[in-house]
Backbone of each chain as ProteinMPNN parsed JSONL, in Angstrom:
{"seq_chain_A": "XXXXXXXXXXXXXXXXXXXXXXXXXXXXXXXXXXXXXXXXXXXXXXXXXXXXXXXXX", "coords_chain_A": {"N_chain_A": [[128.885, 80.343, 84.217], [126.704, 81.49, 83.776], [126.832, 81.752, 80.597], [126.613, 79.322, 79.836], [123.665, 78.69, 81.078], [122.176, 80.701, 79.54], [122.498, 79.583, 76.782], [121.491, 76.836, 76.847], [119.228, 77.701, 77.579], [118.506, 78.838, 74.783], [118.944, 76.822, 73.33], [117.126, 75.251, 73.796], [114.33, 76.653, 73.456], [114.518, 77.07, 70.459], [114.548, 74.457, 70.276], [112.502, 73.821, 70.485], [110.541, 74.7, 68.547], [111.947, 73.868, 65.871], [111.119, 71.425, 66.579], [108.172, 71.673, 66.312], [107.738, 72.185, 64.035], [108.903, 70.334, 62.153], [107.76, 67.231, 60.692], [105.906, 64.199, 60.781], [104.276, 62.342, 63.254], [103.335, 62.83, 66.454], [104.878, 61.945, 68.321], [107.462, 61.153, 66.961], [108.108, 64.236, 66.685], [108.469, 65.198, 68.822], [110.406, 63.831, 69.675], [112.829, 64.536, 67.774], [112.681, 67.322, 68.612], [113.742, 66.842, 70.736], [116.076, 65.817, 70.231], [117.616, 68.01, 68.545], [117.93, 69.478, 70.441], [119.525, 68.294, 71.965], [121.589, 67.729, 70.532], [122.621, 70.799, 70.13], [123.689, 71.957, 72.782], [125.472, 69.571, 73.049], [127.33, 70.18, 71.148], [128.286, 72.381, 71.397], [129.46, 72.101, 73.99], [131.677, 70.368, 72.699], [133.154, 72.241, 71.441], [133.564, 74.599, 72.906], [135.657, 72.908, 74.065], [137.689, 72.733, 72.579], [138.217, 74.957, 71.596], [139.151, 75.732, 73.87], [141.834, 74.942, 74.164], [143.071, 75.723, 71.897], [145.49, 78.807, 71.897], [144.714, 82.067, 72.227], [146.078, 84.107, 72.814]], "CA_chain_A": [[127.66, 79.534, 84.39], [125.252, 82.067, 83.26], [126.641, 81.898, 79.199], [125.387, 78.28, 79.774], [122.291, 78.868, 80.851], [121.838, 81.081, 78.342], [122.833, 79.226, 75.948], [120.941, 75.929, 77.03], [117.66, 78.447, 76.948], [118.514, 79.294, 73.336], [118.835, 75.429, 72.358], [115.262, 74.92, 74.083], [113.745, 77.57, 72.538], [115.047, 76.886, 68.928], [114.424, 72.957, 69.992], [110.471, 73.618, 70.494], [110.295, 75.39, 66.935], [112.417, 72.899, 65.149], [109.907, 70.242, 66.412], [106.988, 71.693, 66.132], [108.092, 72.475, 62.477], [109.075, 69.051, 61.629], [107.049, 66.299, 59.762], [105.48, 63.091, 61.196], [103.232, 62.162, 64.345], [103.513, 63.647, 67.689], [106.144, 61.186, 69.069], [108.276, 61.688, 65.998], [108.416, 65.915, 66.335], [109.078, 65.333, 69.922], [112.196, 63.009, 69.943], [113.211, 65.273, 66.69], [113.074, 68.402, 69.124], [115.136, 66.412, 71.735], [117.666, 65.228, 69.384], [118.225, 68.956, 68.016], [118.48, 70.175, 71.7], [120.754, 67.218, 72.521], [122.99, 68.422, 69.479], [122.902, 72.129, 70.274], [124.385, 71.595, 73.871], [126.948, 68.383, 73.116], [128.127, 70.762, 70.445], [128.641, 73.671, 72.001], [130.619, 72.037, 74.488], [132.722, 70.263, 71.936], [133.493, 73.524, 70.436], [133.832, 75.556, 73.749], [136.531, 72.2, 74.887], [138.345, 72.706, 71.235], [138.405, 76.645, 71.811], [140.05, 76.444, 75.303], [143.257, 74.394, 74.081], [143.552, 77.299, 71.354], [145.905, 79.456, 72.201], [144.691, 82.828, 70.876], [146.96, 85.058, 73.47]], "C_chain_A": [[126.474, 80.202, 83.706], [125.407, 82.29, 81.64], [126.033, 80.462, 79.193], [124.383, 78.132, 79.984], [121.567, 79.655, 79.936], [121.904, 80.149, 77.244], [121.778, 77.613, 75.679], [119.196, 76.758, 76.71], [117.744, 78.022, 74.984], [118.097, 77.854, 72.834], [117.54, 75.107, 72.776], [114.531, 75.737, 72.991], [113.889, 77.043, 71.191], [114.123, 75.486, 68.844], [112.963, 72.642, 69.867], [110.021, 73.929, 68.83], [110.532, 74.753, 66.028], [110.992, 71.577, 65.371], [108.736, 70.253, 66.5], [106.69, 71.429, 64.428], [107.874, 71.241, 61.693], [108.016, 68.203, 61.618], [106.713, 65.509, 60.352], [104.277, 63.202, 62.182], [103.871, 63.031, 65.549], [105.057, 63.211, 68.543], [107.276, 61.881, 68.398], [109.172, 63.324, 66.188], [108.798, 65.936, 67.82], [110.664, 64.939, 70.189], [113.287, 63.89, 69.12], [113.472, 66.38, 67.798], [113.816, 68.014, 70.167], [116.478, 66.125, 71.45], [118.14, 66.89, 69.09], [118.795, 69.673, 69.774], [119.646, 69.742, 72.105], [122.552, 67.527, 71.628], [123.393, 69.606, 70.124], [124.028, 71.859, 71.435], [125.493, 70.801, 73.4], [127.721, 69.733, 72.101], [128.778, 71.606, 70.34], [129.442, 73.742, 72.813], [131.681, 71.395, 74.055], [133.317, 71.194, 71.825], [134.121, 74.101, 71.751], [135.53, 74.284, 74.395], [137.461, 72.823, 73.514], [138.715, 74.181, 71.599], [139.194, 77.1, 72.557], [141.744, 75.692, 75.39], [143.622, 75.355, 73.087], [144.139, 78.323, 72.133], [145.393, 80.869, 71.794], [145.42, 84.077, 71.624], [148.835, 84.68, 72.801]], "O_chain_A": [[125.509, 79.628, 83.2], [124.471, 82.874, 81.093], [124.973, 80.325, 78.583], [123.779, 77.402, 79.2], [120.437, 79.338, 79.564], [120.775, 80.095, 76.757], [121.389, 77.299, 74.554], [118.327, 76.444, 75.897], [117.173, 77.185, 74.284], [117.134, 77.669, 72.09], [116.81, 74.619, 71.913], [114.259, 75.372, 71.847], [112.897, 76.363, 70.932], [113.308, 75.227, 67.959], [112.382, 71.671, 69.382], [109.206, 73.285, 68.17], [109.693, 74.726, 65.128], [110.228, 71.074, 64.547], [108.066, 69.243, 66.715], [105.83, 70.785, 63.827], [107.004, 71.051, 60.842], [107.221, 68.344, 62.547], [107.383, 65.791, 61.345], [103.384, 64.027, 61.989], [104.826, 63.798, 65.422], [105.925, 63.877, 69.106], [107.926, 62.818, 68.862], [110.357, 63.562, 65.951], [109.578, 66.853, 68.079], [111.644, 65.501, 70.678], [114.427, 64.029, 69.563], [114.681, 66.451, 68.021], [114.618, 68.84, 70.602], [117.541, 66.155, 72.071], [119.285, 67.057, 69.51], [119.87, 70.208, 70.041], [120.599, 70.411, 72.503], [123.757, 67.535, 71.879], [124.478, 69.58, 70.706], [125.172, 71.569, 71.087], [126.568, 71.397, 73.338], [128.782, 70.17, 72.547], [129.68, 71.81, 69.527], [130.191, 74.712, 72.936], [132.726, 71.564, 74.683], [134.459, 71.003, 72.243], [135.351, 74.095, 71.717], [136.398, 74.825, 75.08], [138.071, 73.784, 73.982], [139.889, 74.3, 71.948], [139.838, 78.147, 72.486], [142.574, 75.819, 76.289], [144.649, 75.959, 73.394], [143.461, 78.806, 73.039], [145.712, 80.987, 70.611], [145.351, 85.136, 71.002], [149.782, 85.353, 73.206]]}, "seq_chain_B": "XXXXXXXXXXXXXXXXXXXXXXXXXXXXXXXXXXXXXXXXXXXXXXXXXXXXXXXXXXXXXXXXXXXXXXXXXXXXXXXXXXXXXXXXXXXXXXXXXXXXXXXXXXXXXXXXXXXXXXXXXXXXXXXXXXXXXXXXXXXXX", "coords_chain_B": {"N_chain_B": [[107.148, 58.541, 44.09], [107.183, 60.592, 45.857], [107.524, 62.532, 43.758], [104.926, 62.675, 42.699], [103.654, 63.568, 44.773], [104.676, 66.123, 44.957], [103.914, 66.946, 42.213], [101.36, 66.902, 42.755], [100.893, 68.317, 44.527], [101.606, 71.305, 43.725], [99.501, 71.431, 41.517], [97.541, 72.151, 43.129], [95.551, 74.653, 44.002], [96.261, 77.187, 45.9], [94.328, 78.072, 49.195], [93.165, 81.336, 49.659], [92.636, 81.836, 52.075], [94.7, 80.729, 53.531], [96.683, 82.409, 52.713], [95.772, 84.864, 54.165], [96.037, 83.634, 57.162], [98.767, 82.883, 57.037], [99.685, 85.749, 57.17], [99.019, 86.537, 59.078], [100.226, 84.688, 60.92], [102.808, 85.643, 60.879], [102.549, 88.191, 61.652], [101.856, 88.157, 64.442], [103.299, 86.25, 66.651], [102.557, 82.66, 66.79], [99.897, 83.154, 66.496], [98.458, 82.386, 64.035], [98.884, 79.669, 64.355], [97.196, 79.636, 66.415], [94.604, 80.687, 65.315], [93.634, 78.428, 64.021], [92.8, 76.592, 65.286], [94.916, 74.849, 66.866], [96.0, 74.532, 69.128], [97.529, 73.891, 71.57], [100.34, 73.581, 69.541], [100.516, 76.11, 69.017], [100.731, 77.12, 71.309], [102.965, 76.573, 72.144], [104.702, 77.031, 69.77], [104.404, 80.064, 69.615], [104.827, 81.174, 71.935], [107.81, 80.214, 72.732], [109.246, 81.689, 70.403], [108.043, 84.283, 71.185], [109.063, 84.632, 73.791], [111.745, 84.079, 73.689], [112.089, 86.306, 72.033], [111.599, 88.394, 73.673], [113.336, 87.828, 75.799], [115.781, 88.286, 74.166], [115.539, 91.794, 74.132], [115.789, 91.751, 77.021], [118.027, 90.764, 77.658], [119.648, 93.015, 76.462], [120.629, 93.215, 73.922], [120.045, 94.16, 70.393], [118.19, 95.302, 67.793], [117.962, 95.883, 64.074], [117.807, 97.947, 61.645], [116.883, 99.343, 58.757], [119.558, 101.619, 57.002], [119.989, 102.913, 59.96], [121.883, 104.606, 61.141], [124.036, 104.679, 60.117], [126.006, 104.755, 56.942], [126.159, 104.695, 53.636], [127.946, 102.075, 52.237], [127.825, 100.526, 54.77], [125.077, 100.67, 55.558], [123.986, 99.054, 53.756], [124.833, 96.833, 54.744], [123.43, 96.091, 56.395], [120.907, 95.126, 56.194], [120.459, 92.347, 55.989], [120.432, 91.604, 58.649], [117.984, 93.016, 59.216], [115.985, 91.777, 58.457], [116.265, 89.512, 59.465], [115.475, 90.311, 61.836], [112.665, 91.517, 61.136], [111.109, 89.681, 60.991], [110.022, 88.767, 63.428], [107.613, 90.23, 63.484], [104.598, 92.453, 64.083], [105.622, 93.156, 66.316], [108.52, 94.251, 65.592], [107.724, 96.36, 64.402], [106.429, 97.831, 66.663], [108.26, 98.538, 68.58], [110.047, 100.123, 67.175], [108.327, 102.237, 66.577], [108.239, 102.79, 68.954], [111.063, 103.549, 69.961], [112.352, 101.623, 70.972], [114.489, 98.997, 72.319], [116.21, 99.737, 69.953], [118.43, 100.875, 69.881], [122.336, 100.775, 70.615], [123.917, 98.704, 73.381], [126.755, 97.931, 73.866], [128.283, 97.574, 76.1], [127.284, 95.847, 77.272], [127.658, 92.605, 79.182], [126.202, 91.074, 77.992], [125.432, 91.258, 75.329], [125.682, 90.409, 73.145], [124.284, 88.336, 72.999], [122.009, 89.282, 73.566], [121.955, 90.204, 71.022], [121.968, 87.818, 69.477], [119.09, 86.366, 70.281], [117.659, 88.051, 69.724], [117.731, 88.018, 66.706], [117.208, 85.226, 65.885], [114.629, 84.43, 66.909], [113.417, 85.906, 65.402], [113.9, 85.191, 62.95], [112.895, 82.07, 63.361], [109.635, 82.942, 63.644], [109.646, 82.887, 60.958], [109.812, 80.374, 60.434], [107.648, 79.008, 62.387], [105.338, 80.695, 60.776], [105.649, 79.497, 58.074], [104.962, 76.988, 58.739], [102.133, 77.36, 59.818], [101.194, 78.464, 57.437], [101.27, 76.38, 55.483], [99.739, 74.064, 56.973], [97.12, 75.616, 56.917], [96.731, 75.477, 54.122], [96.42, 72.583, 53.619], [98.609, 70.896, 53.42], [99.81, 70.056, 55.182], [99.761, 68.194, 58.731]], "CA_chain_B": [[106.242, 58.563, 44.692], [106.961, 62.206, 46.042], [107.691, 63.639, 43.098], [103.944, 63.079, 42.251], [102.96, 64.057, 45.487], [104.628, 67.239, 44.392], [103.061, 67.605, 41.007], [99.828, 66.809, 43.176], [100.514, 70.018, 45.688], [101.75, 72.253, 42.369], [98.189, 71.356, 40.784], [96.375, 72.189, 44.295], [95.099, 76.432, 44.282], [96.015, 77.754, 48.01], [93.164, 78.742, 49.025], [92.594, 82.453, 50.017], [92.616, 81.668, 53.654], [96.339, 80.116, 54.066], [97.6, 83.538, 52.891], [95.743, 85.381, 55.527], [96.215, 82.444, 57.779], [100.275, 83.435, 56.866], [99.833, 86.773, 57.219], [98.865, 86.983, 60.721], [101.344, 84.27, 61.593], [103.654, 86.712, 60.908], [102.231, 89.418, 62.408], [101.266, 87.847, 65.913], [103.543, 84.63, 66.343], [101.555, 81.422, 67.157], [98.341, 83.496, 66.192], [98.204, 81.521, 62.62], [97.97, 77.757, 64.278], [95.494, 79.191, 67.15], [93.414, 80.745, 64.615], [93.232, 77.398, 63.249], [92.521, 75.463, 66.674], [96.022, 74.431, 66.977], [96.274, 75.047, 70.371], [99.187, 73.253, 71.785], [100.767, 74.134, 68.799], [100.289, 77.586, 68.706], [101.148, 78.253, 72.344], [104.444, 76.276, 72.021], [105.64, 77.694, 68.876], [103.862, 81.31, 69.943], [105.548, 80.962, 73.342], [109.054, 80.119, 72.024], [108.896, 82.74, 69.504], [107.81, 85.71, 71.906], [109.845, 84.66, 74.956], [113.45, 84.576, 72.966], [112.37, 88.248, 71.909], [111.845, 89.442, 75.515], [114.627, 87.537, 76.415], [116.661, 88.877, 73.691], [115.452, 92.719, 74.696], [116.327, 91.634, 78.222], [119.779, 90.924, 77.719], [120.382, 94.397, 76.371], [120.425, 93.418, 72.236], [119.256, 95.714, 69.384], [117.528, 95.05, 66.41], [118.589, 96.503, 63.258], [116.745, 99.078, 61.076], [117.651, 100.006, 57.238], [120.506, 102.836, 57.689], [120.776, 102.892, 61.572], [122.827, 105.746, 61.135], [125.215, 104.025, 59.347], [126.266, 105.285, 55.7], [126.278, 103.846, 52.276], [127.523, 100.603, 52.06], [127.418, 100.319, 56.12], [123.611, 100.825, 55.867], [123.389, 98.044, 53.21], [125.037, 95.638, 55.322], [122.433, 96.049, 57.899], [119.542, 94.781, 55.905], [120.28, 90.89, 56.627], [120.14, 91.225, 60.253], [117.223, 93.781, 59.409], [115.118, 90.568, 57.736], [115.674, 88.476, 60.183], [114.465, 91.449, 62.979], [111.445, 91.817, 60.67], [110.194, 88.149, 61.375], [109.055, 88.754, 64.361], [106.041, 90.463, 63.104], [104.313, 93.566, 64.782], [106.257, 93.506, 67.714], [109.245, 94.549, 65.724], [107.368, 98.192, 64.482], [105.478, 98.602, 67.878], [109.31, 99.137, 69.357], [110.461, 100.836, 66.067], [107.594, 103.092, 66.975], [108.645, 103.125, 70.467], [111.995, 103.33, 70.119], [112.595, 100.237, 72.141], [115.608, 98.023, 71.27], [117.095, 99.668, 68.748], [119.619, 101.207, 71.145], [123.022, 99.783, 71.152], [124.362, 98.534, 73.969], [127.952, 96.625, 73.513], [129.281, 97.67, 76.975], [126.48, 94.886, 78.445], [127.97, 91.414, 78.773], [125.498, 89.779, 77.62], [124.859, 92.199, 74.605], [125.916, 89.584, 71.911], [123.374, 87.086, 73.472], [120.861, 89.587, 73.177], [121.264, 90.143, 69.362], [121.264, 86.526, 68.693], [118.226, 85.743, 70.708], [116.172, 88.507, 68.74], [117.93, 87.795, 65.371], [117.177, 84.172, 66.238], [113.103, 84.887, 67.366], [112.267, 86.452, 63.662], [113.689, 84.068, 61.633], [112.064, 80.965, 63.959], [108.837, 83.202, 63.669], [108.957, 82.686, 59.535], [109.528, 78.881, 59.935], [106.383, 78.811, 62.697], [104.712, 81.198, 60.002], [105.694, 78.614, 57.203], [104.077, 76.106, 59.156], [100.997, 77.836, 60.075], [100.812, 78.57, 55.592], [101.242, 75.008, 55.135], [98.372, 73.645, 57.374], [95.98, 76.527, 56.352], [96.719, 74.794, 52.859], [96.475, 71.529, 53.518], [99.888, 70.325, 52.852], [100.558, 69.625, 56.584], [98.454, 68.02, 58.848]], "C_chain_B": [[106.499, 60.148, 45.328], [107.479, 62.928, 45.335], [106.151, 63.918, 42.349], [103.034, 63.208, 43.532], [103.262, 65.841, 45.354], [104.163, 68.16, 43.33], [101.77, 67.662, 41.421], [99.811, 68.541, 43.642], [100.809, 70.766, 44.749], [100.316, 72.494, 42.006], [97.259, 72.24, 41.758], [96.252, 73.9, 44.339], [95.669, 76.155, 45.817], [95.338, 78.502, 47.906], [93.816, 80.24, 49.81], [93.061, 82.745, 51.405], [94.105, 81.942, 54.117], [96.786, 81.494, 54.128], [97.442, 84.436, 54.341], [96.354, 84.848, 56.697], [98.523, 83.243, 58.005], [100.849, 84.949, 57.533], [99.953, 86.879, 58.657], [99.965, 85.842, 61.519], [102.459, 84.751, 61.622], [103.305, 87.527, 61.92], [102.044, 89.62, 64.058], [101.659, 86.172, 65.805], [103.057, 84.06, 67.19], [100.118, 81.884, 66.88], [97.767, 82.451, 64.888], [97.875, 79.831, 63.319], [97.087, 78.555, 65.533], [94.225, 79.742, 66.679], [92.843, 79.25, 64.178], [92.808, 76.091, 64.257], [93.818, 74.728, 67.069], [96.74, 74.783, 68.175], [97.643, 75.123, 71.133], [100.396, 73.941, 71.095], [101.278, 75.78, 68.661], [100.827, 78.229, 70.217], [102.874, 78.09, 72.524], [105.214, 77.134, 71.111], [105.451, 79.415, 69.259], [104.918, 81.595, 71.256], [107.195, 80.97, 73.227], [109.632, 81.246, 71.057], [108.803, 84.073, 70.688], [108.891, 85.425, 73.24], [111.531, 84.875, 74.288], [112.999, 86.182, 72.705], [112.256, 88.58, 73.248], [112.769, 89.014, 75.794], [115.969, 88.541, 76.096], [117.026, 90.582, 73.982], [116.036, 92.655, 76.014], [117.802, 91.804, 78.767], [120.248, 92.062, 77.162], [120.913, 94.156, 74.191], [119.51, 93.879, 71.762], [118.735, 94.774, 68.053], [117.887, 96.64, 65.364], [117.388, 97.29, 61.982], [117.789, 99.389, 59.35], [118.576, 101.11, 57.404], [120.543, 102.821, 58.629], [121.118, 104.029, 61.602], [123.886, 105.33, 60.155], [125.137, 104.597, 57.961], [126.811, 104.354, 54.496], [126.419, 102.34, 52.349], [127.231, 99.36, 53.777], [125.762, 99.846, 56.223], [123.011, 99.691, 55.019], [123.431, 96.912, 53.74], [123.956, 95.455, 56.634], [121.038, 94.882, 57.311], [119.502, 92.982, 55.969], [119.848, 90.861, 57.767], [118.491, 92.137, 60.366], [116.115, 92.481, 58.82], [114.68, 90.153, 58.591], [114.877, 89.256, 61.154], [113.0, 90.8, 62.48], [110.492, 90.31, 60.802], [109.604, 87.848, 61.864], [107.632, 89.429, 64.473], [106.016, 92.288, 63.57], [105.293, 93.945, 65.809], [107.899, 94.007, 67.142], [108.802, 96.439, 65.221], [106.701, 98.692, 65.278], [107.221, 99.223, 68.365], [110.039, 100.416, 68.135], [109.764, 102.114, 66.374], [108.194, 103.694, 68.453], [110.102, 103.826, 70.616], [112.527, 102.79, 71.108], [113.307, 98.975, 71.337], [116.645, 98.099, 70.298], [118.201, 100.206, 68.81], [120.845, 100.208, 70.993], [123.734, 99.639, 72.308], [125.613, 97.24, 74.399], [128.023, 96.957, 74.912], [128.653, 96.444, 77.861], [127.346, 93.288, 78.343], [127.175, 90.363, 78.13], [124.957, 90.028, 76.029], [124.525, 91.34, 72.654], [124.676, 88.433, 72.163], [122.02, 87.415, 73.063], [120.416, 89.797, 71.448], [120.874, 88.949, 68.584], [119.895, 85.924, 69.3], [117.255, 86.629, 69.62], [116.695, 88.19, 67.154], [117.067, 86.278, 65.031], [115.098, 83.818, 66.356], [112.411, 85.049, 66.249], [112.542, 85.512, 62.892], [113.213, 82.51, 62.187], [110.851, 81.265, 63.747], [108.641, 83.162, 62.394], [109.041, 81.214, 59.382], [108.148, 78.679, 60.856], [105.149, 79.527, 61.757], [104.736, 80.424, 58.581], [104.664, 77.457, 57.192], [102.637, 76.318, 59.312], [100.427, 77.917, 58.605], [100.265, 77.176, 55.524], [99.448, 73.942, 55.675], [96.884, 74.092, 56.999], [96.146, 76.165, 54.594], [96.813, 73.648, 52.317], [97.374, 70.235, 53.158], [100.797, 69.884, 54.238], [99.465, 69.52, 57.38], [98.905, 68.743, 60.87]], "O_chain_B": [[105.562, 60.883, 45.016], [107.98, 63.965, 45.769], [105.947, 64.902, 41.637], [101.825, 63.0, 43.442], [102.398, 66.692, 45.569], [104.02, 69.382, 43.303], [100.951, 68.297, 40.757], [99.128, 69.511, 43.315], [99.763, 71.415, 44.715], [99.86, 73.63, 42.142], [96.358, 72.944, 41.301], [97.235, 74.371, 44.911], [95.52, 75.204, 46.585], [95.286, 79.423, 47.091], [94.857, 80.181, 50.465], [93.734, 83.711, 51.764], [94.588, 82.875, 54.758], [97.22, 81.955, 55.184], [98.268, 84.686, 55.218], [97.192, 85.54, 57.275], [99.136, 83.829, 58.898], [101.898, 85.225, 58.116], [100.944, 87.287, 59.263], [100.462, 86.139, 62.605], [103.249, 84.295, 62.449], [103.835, 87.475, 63.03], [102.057, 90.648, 64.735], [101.029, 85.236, 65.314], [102.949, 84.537, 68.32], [99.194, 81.081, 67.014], [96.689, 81.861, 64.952], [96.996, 79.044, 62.968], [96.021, 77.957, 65.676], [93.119, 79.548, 67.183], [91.635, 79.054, 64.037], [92.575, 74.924, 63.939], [93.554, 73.767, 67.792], [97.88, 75.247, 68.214], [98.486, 76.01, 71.259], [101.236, 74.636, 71.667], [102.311, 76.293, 68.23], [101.219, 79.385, 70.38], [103.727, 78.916, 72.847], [106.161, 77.834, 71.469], [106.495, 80.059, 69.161], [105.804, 82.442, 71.138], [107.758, 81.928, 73.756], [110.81, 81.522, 71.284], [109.824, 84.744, 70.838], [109.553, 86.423, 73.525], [112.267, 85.83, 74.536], [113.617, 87.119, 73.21], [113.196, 89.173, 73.778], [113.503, 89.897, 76.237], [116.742, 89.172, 76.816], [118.195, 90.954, 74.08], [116.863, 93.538, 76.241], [118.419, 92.437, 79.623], [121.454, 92.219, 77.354], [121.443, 95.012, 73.482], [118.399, 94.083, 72.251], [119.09, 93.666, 67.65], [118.006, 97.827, 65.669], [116.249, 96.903, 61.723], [118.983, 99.56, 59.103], [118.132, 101.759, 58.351], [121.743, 102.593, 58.778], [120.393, 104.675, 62.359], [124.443, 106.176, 59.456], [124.003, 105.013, 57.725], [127.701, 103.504, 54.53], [125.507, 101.522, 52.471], [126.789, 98.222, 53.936], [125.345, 98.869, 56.844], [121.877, 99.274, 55.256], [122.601, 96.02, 53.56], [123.952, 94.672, 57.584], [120.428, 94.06, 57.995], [118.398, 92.437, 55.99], [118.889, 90.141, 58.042], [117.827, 92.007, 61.395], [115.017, 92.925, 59.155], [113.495, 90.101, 58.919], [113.698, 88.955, 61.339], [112.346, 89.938, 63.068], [109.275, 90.184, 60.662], [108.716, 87.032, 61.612], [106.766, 89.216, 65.322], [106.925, 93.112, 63.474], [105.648, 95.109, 66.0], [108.685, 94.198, 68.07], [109.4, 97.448, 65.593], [106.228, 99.811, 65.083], [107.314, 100.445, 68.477], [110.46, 101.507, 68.521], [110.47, 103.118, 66.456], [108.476, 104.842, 68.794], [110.198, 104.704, 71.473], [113.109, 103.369, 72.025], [112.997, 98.305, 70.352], [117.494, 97.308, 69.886], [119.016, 100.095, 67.893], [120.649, 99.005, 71.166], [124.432, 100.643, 72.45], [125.486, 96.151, 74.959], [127.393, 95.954, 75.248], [129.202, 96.035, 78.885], [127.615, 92.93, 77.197], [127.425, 89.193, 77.843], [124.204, 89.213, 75.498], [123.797, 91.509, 71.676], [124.319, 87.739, 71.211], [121.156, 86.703, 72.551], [119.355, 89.678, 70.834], [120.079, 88.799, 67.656], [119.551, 84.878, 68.751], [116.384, 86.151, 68.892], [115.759, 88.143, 66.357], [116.357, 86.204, 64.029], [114.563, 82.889, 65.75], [111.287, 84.632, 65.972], [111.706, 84.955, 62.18], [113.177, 81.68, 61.278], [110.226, 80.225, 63.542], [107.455, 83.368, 62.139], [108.492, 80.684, 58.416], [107.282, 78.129, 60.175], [104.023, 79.049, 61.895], [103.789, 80.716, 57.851], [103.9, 77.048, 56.317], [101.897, 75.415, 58.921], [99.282, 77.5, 58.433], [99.071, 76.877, 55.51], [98.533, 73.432, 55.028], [95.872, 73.411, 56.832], [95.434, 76.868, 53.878], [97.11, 73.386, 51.152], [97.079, 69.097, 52.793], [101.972, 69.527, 54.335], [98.442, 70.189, 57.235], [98.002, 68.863, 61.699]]}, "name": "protein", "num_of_chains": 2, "seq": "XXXXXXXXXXXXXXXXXXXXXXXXXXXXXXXXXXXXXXXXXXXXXXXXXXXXXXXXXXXXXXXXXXXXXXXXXXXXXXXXXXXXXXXXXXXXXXXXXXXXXXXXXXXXXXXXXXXXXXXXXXXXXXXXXXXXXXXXXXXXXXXXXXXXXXXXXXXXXXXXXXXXXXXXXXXXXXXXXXXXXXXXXXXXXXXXXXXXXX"}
């Protein structure tokens, strides 16, 4: 539980920077930093579901 | 249409300012947008930026230094992760000074978490320092 909360930090963090960064109006750099957060996470647990049917023992 | 908004910003001097303006967004992240009244701005990206490095210190990751100890081509491979370190501004030669951080500690579980949060911190602190250029040059509003 606690590499996910880590890990959910990290995608916040990153996700404020990414949309501050990014181009347009206020709305725009917001939904933009929700969408990258929304990635980070879904993707991470793709990856971590894909990882745990790997055998690597 | 934006390839002559690009020959526009090519044509345009940066002024004087932006660099400073750059400089110190480096040096003190989110300082560059609240020099510039960019409040919000500046505490979010400033905030984001300095909290992943304490975090990253927290969890027990190191930041990387030219040689380390490490030898020849060991010591060259360092200098990527030594970039991104360097992003974070001052706060990575106040600990350099200190010797704070640069300690490794694999036996921590969390030790890998901590190098990507500060690897992660400096190079977010040259895209909020990109940004901070950009505005102080009128090429972002």
């Amino acid at each position: 539980m606690r590499h996910v909360l880590w890990m959910a930090v990290f995608a916040a963090l990153t996700a404020i920077v990414f949309g501050i960064a990014a181009k347009g109006d206020e709305r725009q750099r917001f939904m933009y930093g929700l969408k990258v957060f929304a990635e980070f996470i879904v993707i991470a647990f793709l990856l971590g579901w894909i990882l745990y049917f790997i055998p690597f023992r | 249409m934006v390839a002559n908004r690009i020959e526009k910003d090519r044509d345009t001097p940066t002024p004087a300012r932006a660099w400073l303006v750059g400089l110190i967004a480096w040096a003190a992240p989110g300082a560059g947008h609240l020099m510039q009244g960019r409040w919000l701005r500046g505490a979010l990206a400033g905030g984001a930026v300095w909290l992943m490095f304490f975090v990253g210190l927290w969890l027990g990751g190191h930041m990387y230094a030219l040689g380390g100890g490490q030898q020849s081509f060991g010591a060259v491979l360092q200098l990527l992760p030594m970039i991104a370190n360097v992003g974070i501004g001052l706060p990575y030669f106040v600990c350099w000074i200190a010797n704070v951080g640069f300690a490794e500690h694999a036996q921590l579980v969390t030790y890998e978490y901590g190098n990507t949060f500060l690897l992660v911190a400096g190079l977010l602190n040259y895209l909020v320092m990109l940004d901070a250029f950009d505005i102080a040059a009128g090429r972002k509003r």
